[in-house]
C-alpha positions in Angstrom: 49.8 30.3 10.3 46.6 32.1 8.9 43.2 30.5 10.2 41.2 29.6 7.6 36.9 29.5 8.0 35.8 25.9 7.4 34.1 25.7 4.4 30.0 25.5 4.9 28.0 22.6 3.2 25.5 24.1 1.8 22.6 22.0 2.5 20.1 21.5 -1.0 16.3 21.4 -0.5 15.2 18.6 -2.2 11.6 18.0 -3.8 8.6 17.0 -1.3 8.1 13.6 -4.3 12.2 12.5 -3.1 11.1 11.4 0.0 8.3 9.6 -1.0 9.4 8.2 -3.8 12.6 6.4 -1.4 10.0 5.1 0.7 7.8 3.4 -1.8 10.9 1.6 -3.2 12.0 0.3 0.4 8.4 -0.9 0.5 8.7 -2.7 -3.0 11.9 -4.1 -1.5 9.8 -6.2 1.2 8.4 -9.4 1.0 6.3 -9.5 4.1 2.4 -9.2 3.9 1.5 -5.1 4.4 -1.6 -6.0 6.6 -0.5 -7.6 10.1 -0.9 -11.4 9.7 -3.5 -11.8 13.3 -5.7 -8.5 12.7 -7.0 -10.4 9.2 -7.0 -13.5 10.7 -9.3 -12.6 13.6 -11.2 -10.3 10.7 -11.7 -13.6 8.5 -12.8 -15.5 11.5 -15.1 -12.8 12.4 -16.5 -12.4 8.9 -17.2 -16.6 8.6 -19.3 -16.7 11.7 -21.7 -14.2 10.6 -22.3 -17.3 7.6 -21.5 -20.2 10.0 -20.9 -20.5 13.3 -18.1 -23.4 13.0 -16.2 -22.7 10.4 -12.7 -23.5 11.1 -9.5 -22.4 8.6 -6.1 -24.6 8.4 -3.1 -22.2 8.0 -2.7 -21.9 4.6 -5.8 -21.1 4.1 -5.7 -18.1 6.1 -2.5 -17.7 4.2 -4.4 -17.5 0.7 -6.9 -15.2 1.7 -4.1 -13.0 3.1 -2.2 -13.1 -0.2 -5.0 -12.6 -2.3 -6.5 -9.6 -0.3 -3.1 -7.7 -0.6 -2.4 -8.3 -4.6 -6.4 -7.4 -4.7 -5.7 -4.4 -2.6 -2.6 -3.3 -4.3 -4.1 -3.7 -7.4 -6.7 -1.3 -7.1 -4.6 1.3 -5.1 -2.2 1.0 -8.4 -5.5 1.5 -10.7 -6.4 4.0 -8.9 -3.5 6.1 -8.7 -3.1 5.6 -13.1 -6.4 7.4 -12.3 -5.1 10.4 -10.4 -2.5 10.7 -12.9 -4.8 10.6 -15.9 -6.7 13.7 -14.2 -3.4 15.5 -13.8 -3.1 15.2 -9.7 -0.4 13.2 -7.2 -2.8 12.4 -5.0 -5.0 9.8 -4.7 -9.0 10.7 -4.0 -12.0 8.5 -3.1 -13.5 9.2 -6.3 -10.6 7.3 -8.3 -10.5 4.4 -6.0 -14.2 4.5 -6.6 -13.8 4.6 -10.4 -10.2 2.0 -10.5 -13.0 -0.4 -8.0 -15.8 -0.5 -10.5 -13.1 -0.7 -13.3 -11.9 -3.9 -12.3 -14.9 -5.2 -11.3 -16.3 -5.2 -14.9 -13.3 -6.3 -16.8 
């Protein structure tokens, strides 16, 4: 019985976007908050006793500030990535969040 070589895989190089672009759609898949939930809460806290020493926040509360933050975050990252893009580059610089930032602040 003649031996016969196993046949080799050959393994394809895929493009450096594939890996990213698998990774941003497991992201999109989630539906927890992207910023840990006590970091912001102890940042909120902090940020309300520089007005007020005894400020206190009920749960929800803390909740809607967390929400809005993200979709207010995520918006401008989105802005300014449509920015990169418009400029012909993948990746995102200071000056387009700058730019997607003073953008959304005036419309």
């Amino acid at each position: 019985m003649p031996r016969t070589s196993p046949i080799k895989q050959i393994k394809r190089k895929r493009k450096a976007s594939t890996n990213a672009i698998r990774e941003i759609r497991q992201e999109q898949k989630k539906t927890t908050m992207i910023i840990p939930v006590a970091p912001f809460n102890r940042l909120v806290a902090e940020i309300a006793h520089k007005y007020r020493n005894n400020y206190r926040f009920k749960g929800s509360a803390y909740t809607a500030l967390h929400v809005a933050a993200e979709e207010h975050l995520v918006d401008i990252f989105q802005n300014a990535n449509k920015c990169a893009i418009h400029d012909n580059r993948e990746t995102v610089q200071s000056k387009d969040l700058l730019l997607a930032h003073e953008l959304g602040t005036t419309a």
